[in-house]
C-alpha positions as CSV (number, residue, x, y, z in Angstrom):
1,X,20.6,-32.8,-8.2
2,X,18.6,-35.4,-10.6
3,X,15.1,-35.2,-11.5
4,X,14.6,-38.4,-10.1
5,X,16.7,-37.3,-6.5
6,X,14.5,-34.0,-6.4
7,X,11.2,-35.6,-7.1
8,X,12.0,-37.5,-3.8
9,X,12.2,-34.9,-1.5
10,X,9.9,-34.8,1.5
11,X,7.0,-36.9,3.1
12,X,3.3,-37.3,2.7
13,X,-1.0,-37.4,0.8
14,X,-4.2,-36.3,1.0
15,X,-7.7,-37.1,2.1
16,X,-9.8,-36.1,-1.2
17,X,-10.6,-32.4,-0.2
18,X,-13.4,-33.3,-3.5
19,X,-14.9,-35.8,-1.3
20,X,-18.6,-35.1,-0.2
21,X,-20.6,-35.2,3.2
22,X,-23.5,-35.9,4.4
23,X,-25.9,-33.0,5.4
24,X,-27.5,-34.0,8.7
25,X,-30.9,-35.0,6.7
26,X,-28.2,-37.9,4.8
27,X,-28.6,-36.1,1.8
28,X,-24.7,-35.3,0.4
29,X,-23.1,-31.9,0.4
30,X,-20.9,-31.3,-2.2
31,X,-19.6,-28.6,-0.7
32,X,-15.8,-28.6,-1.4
33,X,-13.8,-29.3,1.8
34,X,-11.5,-26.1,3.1
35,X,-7.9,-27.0,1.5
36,X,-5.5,-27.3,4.9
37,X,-6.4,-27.3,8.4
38,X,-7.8,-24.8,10.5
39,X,-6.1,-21.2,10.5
40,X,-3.2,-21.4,12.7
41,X,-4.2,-18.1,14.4
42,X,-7.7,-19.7,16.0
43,X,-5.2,-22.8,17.2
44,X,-2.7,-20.5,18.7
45,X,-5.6,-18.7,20.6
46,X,-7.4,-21.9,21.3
47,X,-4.2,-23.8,22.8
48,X,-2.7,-20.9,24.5
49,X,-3.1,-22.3,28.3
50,X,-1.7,-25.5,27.0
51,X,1.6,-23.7,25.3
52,X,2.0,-21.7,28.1
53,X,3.2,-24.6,30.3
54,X,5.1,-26.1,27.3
55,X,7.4,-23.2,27.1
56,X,7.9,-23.0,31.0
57,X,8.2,-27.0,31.2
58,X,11.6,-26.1,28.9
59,X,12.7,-23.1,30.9
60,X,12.8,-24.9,33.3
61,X,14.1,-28.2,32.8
62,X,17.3,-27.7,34.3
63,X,15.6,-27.6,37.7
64,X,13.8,-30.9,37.6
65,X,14.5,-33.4,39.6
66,X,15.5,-36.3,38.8
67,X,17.4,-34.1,35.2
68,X,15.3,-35.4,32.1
69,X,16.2,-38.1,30.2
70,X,19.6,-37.5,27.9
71,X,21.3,-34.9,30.6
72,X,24.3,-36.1,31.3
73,X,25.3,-36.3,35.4
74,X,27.8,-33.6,35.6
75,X,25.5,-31.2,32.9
76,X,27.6,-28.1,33.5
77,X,25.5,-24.6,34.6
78,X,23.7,-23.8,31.3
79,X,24.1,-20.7,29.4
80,X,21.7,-18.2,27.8
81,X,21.5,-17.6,23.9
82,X,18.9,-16.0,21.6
83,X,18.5,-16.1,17.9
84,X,16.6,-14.1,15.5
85,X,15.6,-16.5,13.2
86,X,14.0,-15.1,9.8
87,X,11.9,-17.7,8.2
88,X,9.6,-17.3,5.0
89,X,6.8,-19.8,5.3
90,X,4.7,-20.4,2.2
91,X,1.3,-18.6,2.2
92,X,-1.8,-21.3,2.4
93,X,-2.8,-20.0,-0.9
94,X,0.2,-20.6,-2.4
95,X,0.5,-24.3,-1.6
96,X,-3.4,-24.8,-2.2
97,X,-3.2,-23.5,-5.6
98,X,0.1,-26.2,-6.2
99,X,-1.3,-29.0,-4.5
100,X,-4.0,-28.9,-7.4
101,X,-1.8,-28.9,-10.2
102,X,1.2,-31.3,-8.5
103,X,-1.5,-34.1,-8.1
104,X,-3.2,-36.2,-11.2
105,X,-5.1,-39.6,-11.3
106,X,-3.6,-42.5,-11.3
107,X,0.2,-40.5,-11.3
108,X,2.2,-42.5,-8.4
109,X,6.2,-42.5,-10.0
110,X,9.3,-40.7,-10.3
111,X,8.4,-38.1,-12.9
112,X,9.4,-37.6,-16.2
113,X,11.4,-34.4,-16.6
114,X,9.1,-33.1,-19.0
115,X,6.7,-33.3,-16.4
116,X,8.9,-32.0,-13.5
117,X,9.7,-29.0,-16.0
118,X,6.1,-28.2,-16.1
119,X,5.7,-28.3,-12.6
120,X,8.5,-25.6,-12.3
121,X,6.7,-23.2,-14.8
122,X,3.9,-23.3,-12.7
123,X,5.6,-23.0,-9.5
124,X,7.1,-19.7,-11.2
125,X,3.7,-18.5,-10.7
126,X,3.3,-18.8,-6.8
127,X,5.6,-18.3,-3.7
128,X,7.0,-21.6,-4.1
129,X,10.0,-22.9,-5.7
130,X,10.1,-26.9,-7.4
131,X,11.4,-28.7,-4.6
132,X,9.0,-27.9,-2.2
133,X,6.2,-28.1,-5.1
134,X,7.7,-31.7,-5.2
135,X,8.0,-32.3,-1.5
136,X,4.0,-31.3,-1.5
137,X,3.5,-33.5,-3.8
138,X,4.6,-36.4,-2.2
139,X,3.0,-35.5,1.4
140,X,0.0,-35.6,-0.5
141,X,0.6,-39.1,-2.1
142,X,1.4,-40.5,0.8
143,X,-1.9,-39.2,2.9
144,X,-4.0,-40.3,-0.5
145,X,-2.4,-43.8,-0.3
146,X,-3.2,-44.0,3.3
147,X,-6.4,-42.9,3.5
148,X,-7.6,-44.8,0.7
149,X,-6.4,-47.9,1.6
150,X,-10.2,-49.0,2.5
151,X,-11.5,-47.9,-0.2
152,X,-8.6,-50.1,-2.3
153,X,-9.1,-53.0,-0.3
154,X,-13.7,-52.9,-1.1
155,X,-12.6,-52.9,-5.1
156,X,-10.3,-56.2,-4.3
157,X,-12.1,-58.8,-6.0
158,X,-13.1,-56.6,-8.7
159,X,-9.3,-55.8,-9.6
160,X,-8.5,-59.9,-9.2
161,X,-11.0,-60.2,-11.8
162,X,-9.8,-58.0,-14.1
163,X,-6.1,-59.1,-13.6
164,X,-7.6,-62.5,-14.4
165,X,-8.5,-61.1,-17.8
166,X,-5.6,-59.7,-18.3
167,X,-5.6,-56.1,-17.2
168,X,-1.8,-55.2,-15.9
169,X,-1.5,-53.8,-12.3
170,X,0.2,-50.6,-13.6
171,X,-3.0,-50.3,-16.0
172,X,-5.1,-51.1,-12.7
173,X,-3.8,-48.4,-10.8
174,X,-4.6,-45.6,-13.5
175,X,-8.0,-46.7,-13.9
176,X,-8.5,-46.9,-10.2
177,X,-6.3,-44.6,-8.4
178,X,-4.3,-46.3,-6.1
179,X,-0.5,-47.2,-6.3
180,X,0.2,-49.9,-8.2
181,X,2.4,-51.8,-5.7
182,X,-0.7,-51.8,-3.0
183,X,-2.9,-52.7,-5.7
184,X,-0.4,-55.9,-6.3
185,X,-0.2,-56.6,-2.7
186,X,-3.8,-56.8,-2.6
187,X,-4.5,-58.8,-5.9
188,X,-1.9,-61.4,-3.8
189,X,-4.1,-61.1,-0.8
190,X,-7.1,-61.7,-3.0
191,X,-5.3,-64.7,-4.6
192,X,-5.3,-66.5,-0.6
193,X,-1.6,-66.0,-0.2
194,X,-0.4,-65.5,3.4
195,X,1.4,-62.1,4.4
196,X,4.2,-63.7,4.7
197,X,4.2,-65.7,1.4
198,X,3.4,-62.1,0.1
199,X,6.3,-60.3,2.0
200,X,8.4,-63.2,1.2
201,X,7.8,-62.9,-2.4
202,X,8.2,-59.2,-2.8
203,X,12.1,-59.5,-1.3
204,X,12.6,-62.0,-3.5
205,X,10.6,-61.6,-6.5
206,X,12.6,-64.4,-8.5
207,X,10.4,-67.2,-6.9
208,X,7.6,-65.4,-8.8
209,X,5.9,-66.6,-11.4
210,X,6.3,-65.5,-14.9
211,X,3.8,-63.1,-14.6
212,X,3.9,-61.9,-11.2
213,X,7.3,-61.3,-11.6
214,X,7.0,-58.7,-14.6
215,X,3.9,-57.6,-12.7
216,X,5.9,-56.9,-10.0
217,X,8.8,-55.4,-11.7
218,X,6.4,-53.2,-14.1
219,X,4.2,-51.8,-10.4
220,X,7.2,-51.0,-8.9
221,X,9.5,-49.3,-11.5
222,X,5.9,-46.8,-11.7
223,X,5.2,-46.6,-7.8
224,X,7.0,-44.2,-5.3
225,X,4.9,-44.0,-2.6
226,X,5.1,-48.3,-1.7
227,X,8.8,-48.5,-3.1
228,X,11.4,-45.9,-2.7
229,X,14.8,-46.6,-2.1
230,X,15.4,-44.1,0.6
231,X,19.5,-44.7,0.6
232,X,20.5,-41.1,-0.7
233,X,17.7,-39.1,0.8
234,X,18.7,-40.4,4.3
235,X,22.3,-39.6,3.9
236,X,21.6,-36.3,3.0
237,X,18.8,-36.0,5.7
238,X,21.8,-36.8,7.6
239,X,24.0,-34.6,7.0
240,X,21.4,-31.9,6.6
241,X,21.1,-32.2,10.7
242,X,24.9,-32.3,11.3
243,X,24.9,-29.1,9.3
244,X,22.2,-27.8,11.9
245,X,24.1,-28.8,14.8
246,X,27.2,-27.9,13.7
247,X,25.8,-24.2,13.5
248,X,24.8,-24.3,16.8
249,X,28.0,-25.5,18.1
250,X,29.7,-22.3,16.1
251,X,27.5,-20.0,18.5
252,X,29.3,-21.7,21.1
253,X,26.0,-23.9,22.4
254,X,26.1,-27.1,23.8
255,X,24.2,-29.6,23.2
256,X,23.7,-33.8,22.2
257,X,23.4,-35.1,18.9
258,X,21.2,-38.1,18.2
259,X,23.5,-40.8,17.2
260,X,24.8,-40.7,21.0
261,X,21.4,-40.9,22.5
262,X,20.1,-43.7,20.5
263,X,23.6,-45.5,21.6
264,X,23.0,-44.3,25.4
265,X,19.0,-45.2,25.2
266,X,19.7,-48.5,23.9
267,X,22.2,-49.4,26.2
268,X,19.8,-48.3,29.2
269,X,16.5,-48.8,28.0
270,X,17.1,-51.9,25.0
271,X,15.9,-49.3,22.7
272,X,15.4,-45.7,21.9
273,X,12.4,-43.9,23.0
274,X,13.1,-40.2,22.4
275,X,15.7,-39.1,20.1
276,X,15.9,-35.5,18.8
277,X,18.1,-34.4,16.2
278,X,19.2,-32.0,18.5
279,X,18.8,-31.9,22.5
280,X,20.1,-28.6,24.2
281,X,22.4,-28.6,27.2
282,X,21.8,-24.6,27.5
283,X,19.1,-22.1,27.5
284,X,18.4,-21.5,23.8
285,X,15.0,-18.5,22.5
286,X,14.8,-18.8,19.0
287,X,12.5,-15.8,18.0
288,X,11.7,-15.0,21.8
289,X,10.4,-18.8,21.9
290,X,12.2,-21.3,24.5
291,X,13.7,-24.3,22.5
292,X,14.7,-27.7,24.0
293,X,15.2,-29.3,21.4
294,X,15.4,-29.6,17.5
295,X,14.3,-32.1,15.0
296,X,15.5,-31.4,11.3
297,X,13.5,-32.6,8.0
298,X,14.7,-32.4,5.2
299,X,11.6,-31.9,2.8
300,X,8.7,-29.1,2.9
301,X,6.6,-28.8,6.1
302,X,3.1,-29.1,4.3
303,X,-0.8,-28.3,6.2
304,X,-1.3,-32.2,5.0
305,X,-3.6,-33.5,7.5
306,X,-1.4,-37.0,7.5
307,X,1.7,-35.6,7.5
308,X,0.8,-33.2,10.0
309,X,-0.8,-35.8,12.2
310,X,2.4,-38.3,12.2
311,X,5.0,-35.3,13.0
312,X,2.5,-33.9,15.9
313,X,3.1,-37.6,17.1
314,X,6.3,-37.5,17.4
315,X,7.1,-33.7,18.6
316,X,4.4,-35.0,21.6
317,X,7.3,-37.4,22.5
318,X,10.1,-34.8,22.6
319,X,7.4,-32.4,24.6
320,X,6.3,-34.6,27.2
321,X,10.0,-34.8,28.0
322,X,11.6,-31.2,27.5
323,X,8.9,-29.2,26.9
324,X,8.6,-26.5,23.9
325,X,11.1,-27.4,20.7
326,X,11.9,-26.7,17.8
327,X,11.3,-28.2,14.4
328,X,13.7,-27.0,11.2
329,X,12.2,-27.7,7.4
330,X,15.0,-28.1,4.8
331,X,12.4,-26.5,2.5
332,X,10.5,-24.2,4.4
333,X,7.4,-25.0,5.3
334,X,3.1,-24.0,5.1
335,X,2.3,-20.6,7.1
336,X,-0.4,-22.2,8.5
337,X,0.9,-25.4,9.6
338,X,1.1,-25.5,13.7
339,X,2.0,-27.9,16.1
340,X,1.4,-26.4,19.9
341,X,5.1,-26.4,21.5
342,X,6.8,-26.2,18.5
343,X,8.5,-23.4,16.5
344,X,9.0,-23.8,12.7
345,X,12.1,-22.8,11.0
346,X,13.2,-23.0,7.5
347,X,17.1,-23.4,6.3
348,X,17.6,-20.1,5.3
349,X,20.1,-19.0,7.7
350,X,22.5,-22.1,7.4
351,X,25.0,-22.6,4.9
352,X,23.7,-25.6,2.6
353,X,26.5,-26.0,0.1
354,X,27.7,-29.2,1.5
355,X,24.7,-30.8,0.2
356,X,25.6,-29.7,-3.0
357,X,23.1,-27.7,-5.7
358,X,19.6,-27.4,-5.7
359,X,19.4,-29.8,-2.8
């Protein structure tokens, strides 16, 4: 696995936990902001009622009438299976303690190894290894990058200003903190180009001018958050879930991959609406827990808030439909992230060497 392959693990950023509030007099508190989000054991307690009827909503599925959506007519009397599932999730602590030292100012590209070899000295020093250091690391650019995009767009006029002078994008985005392609989208913006003259430009940057083009080429080669060329991560995000659902099939499960319900979905619907990895055509308990259905990621399930937010999302799809699933986390995931209706699983019990080393 390269440097560059393993820096690109996983999803998301984060809202700056050093930001202050206001007391309710107006006067700021800075009083840091709690790292993660609140303990999963007060959620669990606090959505009980609702989980309750997510797990029987996937018991008993096979009962509804009409069958949910992606049971096939003649869906054959399902069986029963139940799986121990040992999992090692990553204490809070833990993934605190990296998400400080994985994150510096203005520090938005593929890494250099010296700097990915640091990060795996440190990670020696908590219960997590350097890919899922990694994987936290980009969660947490990715939430940082969202939830400071207003705060990018209010310094617009000051950063065309200081292009104007000749300050490079690149050198804009250390001094200000933002990624240096956004900042180049919004210097455009400034500039009274359309979004389309923008989006136009940036696919093909040879119409640019002299400058914008080496702008361009200079903020993208030192982004990874705006630009990443997602080809090899998704092919082995893909095979990643056909190892999962091959491994269910070898317990003798069956079940419906998602390639042939996007096909069937499009075909009935002009598009696909819910699409699991995974959707069970038996009676699956995974640690005593009904599962419906799985998802598979393949990067570290972090207690981001964004990244949290936008899988919660999409698991409420999945939910409203089956009921209580499943969700698996190449590499592992936070012990205190929680999504009601949802068990987390890690990899450990699936044989990965298809995907080759260290992946």
């Amino acid at each position: 696995m390269t440097r560059q392959n393993r820096d690109n693990q996983g999803g998301s950023s984060s809202r700056n936990k050093n930001r202050s509030n206001k007391n309710s007099d107006g006067r700021r508190n800075n009083r840091q902001r709690r790292y993660g989000s609140t303990l999963k054991s007060t959620l669990i307690e606090r959505n009980a009622s609702e989980i309750a009827r997510m797990d029987e909503q996937a018991r008993s599925r096979f009962e509804q009438t009409p069958p949910p959506m992606g049971f096939p007519e003649d869906t054959p009397e399902p069986k029963s299976f139940s799986f121990e599932w040992a999992t090692i999730p990553v204490p809070l602590k833990d993934e605190e303690a990296m998400a400080g030292k994985v994150m510096r100012k203005g520090e938005f590209g593929w890494l250099e190894d010296e700097r990915v070899d640091q990060i795996a000295v440190l990670a020696e020093g908590y219960k997590m290894t350097l890919e899922q250091a990694l994987s936290l690391r980009s969660a947490l650019l990715q939430q940082k990058t969202v939830y400071g995009h207003g705060r990018l767009r209010s310094q617009g006029k000051n950063m065309l200003r200081l292009y104007k002078e000749g300050v490079s994008v690149v050198d804009l985005s250390t001094r200000f903190d933002f990624p240096p392609m956004n900042i180049f989208r919004i210097i455009l913006t400034e500039m009274r180009w359309s979004k389309s003259k923008i989006k136009e430009s940036l696919r093909q940057p040879s119409k640019l001018s002299k400058r914008e083009r080496e702008e361009f080429e200079a903020a993208e080669a030192a982004d990874r958050v705006s630009n990443v060329d997602q080809g090899e991560s998704q092919e082995r995000a893909d095979l990643f879930e056909d190892i999962l659902a091959d491994w269910f099939e070898d317990q003798g499960v069956r079940l419906r991959r998602q390639p042939e319900m996007v096909k069937e979905q499009k075909q009935d619907l002009g598009r696909p609406v819910r699409t699991p990895d995974i959707l069970f055509l038996d009676h699956v308990e995974i640690n005593g827990k009904p599962v419906a259905w799985i998802d598979a990621k393949h990067f570290y399930g972090a207690d981001v808030d964004f990244q949290r937010k936008k899988m919660a999302k999409q698991m409420a799809r999945y939910i409203e439909e089956w009921g209580s699933g499943a969700v698996v986390y190449r590499h592992g995931f936070s012990a205190n992230l929680f999504m009601p209706g949802c068990t987390l699983l890690d990899a450990n019990v699936l044989d990965l060497s298809k995907l080759g080393p260290g992946e």
